[in-house]
C-alpha positions in Angstrom: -3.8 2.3 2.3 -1.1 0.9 -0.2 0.4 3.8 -2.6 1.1 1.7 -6.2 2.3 2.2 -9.3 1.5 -0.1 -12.2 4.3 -1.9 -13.7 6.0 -2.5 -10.4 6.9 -5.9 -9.7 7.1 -4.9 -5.4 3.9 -3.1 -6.0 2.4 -5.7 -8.0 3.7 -8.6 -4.8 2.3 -5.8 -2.4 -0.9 -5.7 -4.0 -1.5 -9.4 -3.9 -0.6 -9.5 0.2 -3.3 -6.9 0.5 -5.9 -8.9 -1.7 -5.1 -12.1 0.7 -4.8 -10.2 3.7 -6.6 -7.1 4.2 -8.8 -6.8 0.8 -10.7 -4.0 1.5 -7.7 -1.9 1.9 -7.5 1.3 -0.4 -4.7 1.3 -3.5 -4.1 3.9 -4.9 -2.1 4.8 -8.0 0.8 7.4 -7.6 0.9 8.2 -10.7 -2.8 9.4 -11.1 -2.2 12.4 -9.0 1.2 14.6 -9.7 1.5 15.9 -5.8 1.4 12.3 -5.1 4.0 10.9 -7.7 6.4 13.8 -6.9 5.7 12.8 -2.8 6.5 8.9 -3.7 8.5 8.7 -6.6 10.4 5.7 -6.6 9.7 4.9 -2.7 6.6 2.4 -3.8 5.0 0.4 -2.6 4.2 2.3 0.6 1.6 1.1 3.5 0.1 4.1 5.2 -1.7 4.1 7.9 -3.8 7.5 9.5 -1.2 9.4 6.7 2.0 7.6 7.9 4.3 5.5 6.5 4.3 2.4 8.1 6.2 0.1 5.4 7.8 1.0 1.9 9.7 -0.9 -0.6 10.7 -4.8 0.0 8.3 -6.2 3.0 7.1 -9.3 3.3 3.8 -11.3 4.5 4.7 -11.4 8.2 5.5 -7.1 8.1 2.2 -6.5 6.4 0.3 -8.6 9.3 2.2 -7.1 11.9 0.7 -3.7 10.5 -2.9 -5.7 10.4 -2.8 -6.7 14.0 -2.3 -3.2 15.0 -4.9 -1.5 13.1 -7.7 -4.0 12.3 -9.9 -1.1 11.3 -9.0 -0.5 7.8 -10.8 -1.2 4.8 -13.8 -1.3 3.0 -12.3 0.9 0.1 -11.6 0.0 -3.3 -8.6 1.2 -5.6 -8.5 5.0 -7.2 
């Protein structure tokens, strides 16, 4: 799951990894939900995976794989 924010460059660059890499992957606005703005606030993007962190801010392709590999399971979601 990718917690987002629109008009966020890293979320915006994090968002396109997840389209290429894992695109049934959840994404979910922050700022749709006030518990969940108040619990991210300027920490996005974050990957979460089973309610963990697993990568925040600046990551790059190879981190998000990494995260892939080790839980292939994800997906089939869409954005909400």
């Amino acid at each position: 799951m990718l917690y987002s924010r629109r008009g966020c460059h890293l979320c915006e660059s994090a968002e396109e990894l997840l389209a290429d890499h894992a695109p049934g992957a959840a994404i979910v606005d922050v700022d749709a939900e006030p518990a969940l703005a108040a619990a991210y606030g300027t920490r996005v993007p974050v990957i979460a995976v089973d309610g963990e962190a697993v990568l925040e801010g600046r990551f790059d392709e190879r981190a998000l794989l990494d995260v892939i590999r080790r839980d292939p399971g994800r997906g089939g979601r869409a954005r909400r």
